[in-house]
Every structure is written in structure tokens, then in C-alpha cells.
C-alpha positions in Angstrom: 1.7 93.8 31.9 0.5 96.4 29.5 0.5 98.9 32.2 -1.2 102.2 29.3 -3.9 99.3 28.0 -4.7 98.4 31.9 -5.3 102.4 33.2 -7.3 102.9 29.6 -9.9 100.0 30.6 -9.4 101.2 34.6 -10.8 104.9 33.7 -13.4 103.6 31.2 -15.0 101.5 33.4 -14.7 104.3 36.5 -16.2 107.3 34.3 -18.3 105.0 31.8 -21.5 105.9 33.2 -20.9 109.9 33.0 -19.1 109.7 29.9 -21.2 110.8 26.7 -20.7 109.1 23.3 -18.5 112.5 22.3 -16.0 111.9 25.1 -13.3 110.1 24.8 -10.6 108.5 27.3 -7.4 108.7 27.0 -4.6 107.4 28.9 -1.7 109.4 29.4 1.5 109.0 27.4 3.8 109.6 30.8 2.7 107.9 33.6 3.8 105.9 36.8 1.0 103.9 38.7 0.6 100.9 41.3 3.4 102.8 43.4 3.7 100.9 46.9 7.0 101.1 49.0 7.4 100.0 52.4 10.0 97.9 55.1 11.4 94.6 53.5 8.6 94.4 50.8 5.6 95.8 52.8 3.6 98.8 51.5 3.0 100.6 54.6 5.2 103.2 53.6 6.9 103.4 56.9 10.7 102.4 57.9 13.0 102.1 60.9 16.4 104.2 60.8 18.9 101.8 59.0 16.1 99.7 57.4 15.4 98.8 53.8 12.4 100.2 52.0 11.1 98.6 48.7 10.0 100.8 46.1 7.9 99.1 43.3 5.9 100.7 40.6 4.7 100.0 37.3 6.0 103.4 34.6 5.6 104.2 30.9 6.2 106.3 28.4 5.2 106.5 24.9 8.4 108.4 24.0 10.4 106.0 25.5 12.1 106.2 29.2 15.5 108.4 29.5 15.8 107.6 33.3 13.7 107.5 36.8 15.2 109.7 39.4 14.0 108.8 43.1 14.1 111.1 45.9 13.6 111.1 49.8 14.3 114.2 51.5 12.7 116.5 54.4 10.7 119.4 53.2 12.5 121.6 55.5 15.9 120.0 55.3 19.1 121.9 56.5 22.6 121.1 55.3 24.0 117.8 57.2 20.3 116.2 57.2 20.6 112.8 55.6 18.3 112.4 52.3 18.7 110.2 49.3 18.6 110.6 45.4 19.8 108.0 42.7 19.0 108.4 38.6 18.2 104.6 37.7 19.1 103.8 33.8 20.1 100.1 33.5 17.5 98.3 31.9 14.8 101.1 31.8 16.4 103.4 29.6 14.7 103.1 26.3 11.6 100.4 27.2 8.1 102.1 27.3 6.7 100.0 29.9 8.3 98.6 33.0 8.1 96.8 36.2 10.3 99.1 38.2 11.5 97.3 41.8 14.6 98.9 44.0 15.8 98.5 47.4 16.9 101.8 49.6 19.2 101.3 52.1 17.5 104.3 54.9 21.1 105.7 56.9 20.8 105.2 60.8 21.2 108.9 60.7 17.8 109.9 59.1 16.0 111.6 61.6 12.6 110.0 63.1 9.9 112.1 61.5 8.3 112.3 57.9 10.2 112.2 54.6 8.9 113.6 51.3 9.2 110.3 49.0 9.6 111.3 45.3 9.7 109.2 42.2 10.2 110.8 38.6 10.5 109.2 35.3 11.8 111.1 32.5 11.1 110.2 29.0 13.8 110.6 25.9 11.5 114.2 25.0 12.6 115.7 28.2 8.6 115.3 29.6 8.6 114.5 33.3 6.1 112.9 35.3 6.3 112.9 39.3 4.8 110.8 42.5 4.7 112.3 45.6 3.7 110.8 49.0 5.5 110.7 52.4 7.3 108.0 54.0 7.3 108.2 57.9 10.9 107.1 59.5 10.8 105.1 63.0 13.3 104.7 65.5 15.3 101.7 65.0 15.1 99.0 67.6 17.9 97.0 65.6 21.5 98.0 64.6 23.6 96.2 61.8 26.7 98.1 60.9 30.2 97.1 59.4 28.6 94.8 57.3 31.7 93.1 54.6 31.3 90.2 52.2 33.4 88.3 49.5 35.1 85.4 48.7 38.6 86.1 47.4 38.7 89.1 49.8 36.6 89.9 52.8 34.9 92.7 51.2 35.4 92.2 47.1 31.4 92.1 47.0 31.8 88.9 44.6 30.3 85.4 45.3 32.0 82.2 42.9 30.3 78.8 42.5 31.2 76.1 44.2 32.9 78.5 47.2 31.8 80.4 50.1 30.9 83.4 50.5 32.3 84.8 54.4 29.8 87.5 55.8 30.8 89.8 58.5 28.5 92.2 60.4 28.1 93.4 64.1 24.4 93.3 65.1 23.0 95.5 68.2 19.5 95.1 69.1 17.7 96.4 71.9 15.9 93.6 72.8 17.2 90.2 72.4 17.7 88.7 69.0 15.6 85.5 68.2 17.1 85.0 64.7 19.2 85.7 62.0 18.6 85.0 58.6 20.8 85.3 55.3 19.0 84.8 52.2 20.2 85.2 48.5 16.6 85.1 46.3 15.5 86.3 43.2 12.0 88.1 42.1 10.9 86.3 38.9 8.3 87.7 36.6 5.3 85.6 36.6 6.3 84.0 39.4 7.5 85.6 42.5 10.1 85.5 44.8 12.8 82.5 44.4 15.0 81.5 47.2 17.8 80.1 45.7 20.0 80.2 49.0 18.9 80.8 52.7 20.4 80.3 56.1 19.0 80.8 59.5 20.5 81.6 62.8 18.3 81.0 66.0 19.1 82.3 69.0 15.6 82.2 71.1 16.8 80.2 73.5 19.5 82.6 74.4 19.3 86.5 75.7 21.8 87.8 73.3 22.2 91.5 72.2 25.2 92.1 70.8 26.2 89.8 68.0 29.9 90.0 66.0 28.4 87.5 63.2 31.3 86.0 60.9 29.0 83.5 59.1 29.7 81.3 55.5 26.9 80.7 52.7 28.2 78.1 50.3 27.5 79.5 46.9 25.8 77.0 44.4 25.0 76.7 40.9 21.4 77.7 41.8 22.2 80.8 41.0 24.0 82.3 37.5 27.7 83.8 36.7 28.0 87.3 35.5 24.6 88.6 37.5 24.0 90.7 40.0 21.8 89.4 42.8 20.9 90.8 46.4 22.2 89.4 49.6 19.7 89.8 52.7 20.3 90.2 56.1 17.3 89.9 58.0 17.3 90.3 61.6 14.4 89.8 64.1 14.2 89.7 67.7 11.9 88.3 70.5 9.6 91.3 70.4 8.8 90.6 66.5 11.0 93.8 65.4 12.3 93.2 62.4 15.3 94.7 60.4 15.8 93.9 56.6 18.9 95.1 54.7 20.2 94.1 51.2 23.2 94.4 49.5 24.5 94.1 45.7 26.2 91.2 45.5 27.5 89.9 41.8 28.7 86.4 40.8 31.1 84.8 39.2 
């Protein structure tokens, strides 16, 4: 999408009855807009301890993009609170219009209260431009820790076609689980999200809290050598609380 053509017609058409024939709109040449972020890929900007938040947002800049910088942190913060701030380069650096879309991991430690959420993209002129807006953290009803994955090794990250991939995690939920789910898709432009590989645990006809899971996802040539994908680990239990947590996962 051409994101600078897009908020030109957007502000025409909002100011196009106060506007005289001497005034003319602009768009600015540094810009981030249609910023949602949210659980899994909700945009209700809220999120459970140890939950996944997706951050999408379309960004330009006429000079070209150096980086985008996000932030969350507490606005009165003390040292040992948990907060989080990553530069992203990869494939931005250098486009002037993109479809920016991450995945932050939120650490069972960040306290239950109201985060400042900042995103920042920096173009290759040193000009900044800067979103604000607050995130709101929630208690977490589900726990999933000591999560490994691999194939040649039980953590080596790496997935190979035509193998499995072994999964380990201990899961802790409050209330019983109802299911587990293990997913490997893929957000296509144009077209949404592809699930190239899923599996699904159900355990609603059990009461089970506590679960060690040491599961297998057969790797197939749905998916392409030398990329990077996301692995998901979604967890939901009777009460409809849901967990989602991803992880980098590359194949070979």
C-alpha cells in the first residue's frame, strides 16, 4: 500500500470542506500510521504477564528508513522493573514504505498495571518520528516456561524437511487446560495468514493443570529452507483464557 498517497487523500477528504483554494495538504515525509497491537493478533492493546502482543503498523519515510526502535516501559520505572526495547533493521532499513508486523514476548515478571508503549522510526537524515499509547498488562491465568525446540539437538532452534521437530514446554494453568495447539503459519501479503503446519491437543474431557508437554511436528516441504518462520504455542483452557507465545524458528 502506498501508505504517504493513502493519508494525502485521508486529510483531503477530512479538511476539504474548510480548506480554501490557497491551502494546500501535505502529507508528512516521516510518519507511522494504522498502529494496532494487542494479545495474539488482537488490537485491544491489553496482555497477560507472559503473553504475546502483536505490533503492526504501516511507516515511511521520504529519506529512507535507518531503523524502528520499539519501547515498553513504566513511566515511573525503578531499576529491576522488567521493560523491553529492540532496534529492528532487517528488511526496513532503506525502504520508504513498509508493512511493519513483530511479535513481543511480555516477561511473567512485568508487573500488572499500565505500560508506556513506544514505537519510533528513524530515517537515514537522523529525523525521528514517535507513537505513544499505553498498553495495560493483566495477570496471567496461564504459565508456559522452559519452552526448547530442535531437531538435531533439543534446543538448536532449527527445523529440517522431511524430520521432526521435538517441542518441550511445561504448561501451568489455573484452571484446567482445554487445549493445546502448535502451529507454524505464515502472514502473506495480499493474502493473510497461511497455516502451513498445525497440531492440536485436546484435553476437555480431562481436569488437567499441569502439563510437561514433549510433543513432535513433522516438518514438510510446505514450508521453505533458509527462512525464518514463527512457531506458536497457543494455550487455552476451559474458562476461554487464552495464552499465545511465538518463537523464531529457522529451517533448513
Amino acid at each position: 500500500m502506498n501508505y504517504k498517497k493513502y493519508l494525502s487523500i485521508l486529510i483531503l477528504a477530512i479538511t476539504l470542506g474548510a480548506c480554501t483554494k490557497e491551502e494546500i495538504i501535505i502529507a508528512p515525509a516521516l510518519g507511522i500510521i494504522n498502529l494496532e497491537f494487542g494479545s495474539g493478533h488482537s488490537t485491544d492493546k491489553t496482555i497477560k504477564q507472559g503473553g504475546n502482543i502483536h505490533i503492526g503498523a504501516g511507516i515511511f519515510a521520504d529519506e529512507k528508513i535507518k531503523n524502528i526502535l520499539v519501547e515498553i516501559y513504566l513511566k515511573d520505572s525503578v531499576k529491576g522493573d522488567w521493560k523491553f526495547k529492540e532496534i529492528f533493521t532487517e528488511k526496513y532499513t532503506g525502504a520508504k514504505e513498509v508493512n511493519f508486523h513483530k511479535h513481543v514476548d511480555i516477561s511473567y515478571d512485568a508487573k500488572v498495571t499500565d505500560y508506556i508503549f513506544s514505537i519510533t522510526v528513524e530515517d537515514e537524515k537522523g529525523k525521528k518520528k514517535t507513537r505513544e499509547d499505553v498498553l495495560k498488562v493483566t495477570p496471567y491465568s496461564i504459565l508456559v516456561k522452559d519452552v526448547k525446540y530442535g531437531t538435531a539437538s533439543e534446543n538448536d532452534k532449527i527445523a529440517i524437511i522431511g524430520k521432526d521437530l521435538n517441542i518441550k514446554a511445561l504448561i501451568k494453568s489455573k484452571n484446567a487446560i482445554k487445549n493445546i495447539q502448535l502451529l507454524i503459519p505464515e502472514f502473506v501479503e495480499g493474502e493473510g495468514w497461511k497455516y502451513h503446519i498445525e497440531k492440536e491437543l485436546n484435553y476437555s474431557d480431562k481436569d488437567i493443570k499441569e502439563i510437561s508437554l514433549n510433543e513432535k511436528l513433522t516438518i514438510t516441504d510446505k514450508l521453505k529452507s533458509n527462512k525464518t518462520y514463527d512457531l506458536y504455542i497457543i494455550v487455552e483452557d476451559k474458562n476461554k483464557e487464552k495464552v499465545v507465545l511465538s518463537y523464531p524458528l529457522t529451517v533448513k
